[in-house]
TIMI-2910 file (N, C-alpha, C, CB; in pm, 1 decimal, decimal comma, always signed):
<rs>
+----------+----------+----------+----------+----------+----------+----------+----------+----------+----------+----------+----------+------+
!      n_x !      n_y !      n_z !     ca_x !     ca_y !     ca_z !      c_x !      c_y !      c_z !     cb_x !     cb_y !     cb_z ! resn !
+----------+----------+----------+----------+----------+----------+----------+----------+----------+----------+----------+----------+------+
!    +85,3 !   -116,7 !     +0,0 !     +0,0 !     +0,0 !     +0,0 !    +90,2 !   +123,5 !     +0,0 !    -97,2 !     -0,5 !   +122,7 !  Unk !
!    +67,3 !   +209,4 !    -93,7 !   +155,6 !   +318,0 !   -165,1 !    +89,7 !   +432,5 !     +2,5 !    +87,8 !   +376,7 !   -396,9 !  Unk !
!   +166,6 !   +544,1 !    +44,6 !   +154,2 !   +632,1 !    +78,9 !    +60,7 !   +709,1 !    +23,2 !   +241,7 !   +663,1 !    +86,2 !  Unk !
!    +40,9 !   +732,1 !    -45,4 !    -74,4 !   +816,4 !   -131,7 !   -232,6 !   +724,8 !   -113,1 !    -17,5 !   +821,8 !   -330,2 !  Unk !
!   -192,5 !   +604,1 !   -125,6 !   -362,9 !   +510,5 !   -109,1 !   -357,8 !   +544,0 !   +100,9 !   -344,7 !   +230,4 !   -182,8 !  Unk !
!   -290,3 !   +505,4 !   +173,8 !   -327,0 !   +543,6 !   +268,4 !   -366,5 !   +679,0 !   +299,4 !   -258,7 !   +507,3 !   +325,5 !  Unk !
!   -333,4 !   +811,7 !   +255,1 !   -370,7 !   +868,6 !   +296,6 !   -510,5 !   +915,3 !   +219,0 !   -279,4 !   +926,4 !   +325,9 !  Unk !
!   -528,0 !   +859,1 !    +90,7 !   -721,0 !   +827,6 !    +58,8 !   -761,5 !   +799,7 !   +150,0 !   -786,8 !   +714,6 !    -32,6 !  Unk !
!   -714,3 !   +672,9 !   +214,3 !   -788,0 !   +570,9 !   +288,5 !   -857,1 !   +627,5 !   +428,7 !   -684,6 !   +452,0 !   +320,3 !  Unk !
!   -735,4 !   +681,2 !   +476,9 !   -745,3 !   +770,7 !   +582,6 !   -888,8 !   +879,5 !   +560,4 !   -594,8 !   +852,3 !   +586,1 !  Unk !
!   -848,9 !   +962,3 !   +472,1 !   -943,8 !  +1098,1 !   +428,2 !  -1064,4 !  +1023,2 !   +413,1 !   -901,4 !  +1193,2 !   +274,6 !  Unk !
!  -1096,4 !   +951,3 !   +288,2 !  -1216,0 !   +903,6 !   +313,8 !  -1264,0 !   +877,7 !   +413,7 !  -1234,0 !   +828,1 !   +269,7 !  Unk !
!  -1216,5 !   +778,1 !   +522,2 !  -1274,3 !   +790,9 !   +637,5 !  -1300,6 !   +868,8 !   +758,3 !  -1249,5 !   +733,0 !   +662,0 !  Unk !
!  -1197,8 !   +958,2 !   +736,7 !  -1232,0 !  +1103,1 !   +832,1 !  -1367,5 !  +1168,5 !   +776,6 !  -1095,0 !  +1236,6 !   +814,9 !  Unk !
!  -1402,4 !  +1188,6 !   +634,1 !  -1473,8 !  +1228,6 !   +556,5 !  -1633,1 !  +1147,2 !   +633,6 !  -1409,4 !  +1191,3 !   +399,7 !  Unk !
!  -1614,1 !  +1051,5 !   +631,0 !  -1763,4 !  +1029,1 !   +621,4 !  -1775,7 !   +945,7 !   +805,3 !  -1812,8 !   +900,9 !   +445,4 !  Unk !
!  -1710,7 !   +860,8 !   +835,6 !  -1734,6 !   +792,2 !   +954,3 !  -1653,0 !   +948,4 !  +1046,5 !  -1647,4 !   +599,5 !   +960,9 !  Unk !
!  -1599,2 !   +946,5 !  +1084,5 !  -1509,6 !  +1084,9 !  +1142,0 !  -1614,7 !  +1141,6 !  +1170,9 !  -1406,3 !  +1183,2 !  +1044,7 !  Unk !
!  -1669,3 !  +1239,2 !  +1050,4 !  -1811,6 !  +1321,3 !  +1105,8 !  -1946,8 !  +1285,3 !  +1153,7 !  -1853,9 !  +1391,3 !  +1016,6 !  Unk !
!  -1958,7 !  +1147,7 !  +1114,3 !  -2090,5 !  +1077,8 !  +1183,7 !  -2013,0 !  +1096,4 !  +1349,5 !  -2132,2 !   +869,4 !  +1116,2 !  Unk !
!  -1914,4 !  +1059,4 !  +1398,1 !  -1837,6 !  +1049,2 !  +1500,4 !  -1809,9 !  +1082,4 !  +1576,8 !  -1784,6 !  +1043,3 !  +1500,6 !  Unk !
!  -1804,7 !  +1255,2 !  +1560,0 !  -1843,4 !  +1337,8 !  +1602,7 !  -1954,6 !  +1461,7 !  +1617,4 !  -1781,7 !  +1342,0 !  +1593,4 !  Unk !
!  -2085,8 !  +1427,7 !  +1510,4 !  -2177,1 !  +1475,4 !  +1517,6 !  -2247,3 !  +1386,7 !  +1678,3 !  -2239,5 !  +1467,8 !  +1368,1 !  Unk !
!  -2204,3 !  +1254,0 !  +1651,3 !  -2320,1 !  +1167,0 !  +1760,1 !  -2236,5 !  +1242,2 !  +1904,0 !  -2310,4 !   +926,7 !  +1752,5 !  Unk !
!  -2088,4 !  +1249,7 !  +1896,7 !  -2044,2 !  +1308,7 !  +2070,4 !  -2047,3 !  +1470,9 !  +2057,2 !  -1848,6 !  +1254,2 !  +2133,2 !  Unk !
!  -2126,5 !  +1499,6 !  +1979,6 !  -2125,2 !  +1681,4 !  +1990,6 !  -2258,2 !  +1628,6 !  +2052,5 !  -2121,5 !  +1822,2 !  +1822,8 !  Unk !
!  -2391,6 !  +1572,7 !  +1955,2 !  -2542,8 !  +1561,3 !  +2045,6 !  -2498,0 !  +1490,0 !  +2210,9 !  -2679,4 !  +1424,3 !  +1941,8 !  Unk !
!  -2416,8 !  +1393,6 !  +2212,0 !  -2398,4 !  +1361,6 !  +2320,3 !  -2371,8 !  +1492,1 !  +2445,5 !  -2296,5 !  +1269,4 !  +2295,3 !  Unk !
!  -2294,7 !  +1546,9 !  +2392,0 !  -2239,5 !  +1632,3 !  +2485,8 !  -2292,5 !  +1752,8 !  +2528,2 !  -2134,8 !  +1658,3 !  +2451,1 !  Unk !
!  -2417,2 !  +1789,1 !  +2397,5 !  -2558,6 !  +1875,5 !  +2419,7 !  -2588,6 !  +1841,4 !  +2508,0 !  -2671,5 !  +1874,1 !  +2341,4 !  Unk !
!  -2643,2 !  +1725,9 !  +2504,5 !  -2778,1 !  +1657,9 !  +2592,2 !  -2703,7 !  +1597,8 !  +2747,6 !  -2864,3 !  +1491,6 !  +2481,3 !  Unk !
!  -2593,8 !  +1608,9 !  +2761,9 !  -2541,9 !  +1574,0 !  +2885,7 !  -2634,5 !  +1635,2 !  +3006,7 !  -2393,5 !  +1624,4 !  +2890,9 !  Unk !
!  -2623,1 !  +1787,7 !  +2998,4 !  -2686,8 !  +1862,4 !  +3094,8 !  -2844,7 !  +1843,9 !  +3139,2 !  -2667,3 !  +1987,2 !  +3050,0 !  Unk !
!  -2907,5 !  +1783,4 !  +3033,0 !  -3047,8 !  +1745,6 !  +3027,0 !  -3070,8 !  +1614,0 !  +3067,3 !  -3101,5 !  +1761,5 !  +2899,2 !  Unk !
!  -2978,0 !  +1555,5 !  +3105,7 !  -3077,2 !  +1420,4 !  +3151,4 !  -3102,9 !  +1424,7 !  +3283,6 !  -3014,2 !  +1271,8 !  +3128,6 !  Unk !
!  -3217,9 !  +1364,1 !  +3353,8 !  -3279,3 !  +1366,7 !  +3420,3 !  -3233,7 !  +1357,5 !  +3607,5 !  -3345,3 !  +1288,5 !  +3354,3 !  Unk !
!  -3110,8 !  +1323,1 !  +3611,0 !  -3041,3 !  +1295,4 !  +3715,2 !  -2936,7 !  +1446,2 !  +3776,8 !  -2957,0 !  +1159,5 !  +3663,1 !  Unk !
!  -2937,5 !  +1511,7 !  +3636,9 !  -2832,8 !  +1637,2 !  +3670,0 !  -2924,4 !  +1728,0 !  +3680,7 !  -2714,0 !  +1683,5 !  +3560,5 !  Unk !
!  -3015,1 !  +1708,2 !  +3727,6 !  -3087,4 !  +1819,9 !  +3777,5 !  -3031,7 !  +1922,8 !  +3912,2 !  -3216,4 !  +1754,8 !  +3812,6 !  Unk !
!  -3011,0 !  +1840,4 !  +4029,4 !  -2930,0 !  +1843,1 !  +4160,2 !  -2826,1 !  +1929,7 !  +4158,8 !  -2874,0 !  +1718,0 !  +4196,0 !  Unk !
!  -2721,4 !  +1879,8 !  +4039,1 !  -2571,0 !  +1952,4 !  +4020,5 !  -2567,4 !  +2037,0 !  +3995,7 !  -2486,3 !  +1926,5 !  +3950,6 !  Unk !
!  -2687,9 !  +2048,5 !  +3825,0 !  -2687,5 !  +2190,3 !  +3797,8 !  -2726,4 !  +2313,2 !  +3847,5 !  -2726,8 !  +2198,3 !  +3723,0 !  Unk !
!  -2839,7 !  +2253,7 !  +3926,9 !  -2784,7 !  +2390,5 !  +4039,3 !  -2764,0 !  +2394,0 !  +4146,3 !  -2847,6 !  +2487,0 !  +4060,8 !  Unk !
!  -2673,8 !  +2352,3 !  +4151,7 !  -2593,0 !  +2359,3 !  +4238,8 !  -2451,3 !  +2419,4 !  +4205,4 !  -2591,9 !  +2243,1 !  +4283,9 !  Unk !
!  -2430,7 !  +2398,7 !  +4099,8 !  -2340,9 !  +2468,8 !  +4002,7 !  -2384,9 !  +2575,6 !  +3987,1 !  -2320,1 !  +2417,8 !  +3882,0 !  Unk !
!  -2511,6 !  +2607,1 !  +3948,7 !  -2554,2 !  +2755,6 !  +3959,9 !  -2541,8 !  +2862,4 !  +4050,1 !  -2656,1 !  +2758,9 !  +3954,6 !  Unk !
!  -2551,4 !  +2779,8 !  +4148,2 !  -2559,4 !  +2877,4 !  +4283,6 !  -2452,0 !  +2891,3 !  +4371,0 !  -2660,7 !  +2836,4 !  +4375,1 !  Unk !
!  -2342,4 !  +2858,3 !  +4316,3 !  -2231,4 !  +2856,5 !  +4405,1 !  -2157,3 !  +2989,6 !  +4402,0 !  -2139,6 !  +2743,2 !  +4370,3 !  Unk !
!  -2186,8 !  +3054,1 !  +4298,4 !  -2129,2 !  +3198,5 !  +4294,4 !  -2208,7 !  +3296,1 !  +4357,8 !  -2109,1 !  +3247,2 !  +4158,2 !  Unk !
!  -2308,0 !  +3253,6 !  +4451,7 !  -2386,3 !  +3351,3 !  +4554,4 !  -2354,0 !  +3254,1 !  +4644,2 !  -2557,7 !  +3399,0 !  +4538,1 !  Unk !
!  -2298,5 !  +3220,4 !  +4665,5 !  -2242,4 !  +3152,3 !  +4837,3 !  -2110,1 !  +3260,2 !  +4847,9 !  -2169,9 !  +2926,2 !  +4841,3 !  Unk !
!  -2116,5 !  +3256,0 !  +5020,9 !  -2055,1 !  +3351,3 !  +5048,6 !  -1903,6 !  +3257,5 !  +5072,1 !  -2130,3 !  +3440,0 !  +5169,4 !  Unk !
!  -1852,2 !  +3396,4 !  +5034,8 !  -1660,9 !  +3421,5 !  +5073,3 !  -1585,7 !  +3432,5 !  +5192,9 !  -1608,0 !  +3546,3 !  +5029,3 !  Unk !
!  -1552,6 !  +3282,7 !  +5214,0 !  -1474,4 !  +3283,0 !  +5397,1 !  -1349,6 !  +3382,8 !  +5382,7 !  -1391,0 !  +3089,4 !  +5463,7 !  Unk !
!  -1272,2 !  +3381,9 !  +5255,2 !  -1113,2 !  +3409,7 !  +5282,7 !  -1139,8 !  +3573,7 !  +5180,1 !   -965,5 !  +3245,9 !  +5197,6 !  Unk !
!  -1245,6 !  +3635,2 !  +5208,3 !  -1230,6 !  +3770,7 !  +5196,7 !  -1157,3 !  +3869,1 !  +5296,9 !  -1347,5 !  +3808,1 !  +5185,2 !  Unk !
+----------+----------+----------+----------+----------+----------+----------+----------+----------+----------+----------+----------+------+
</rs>
């Protein structure tokens, strides 16, 4: 296999599996915040920047 067919080989597949690949862990990584269990964290994460400052 010539250098030149691997790097087709390669491209093509960045090309088409690659972006399925990362379209599915971009929605993944949308929808992280929304499932039903991170309700708790998130705010709790929210609200931590109105909790008060011991080492003022």
């Amino acid at each position: 296999m010539s250098l030149h067919s691997t790097y087709d080989a390669l491209r093509h597949f960045a090309d088409s599996w690659g972006l399925v690949t990362m379209g599915i862990v971009f929605l993944a990584f949308a929808a992280w915040p929304f499932r039903p269990g991170a309700r708790a964290r998130n705010e709790a994460a929210a609200l931590t920047i109105f909790e008060s400052d011991d080492n003022a």
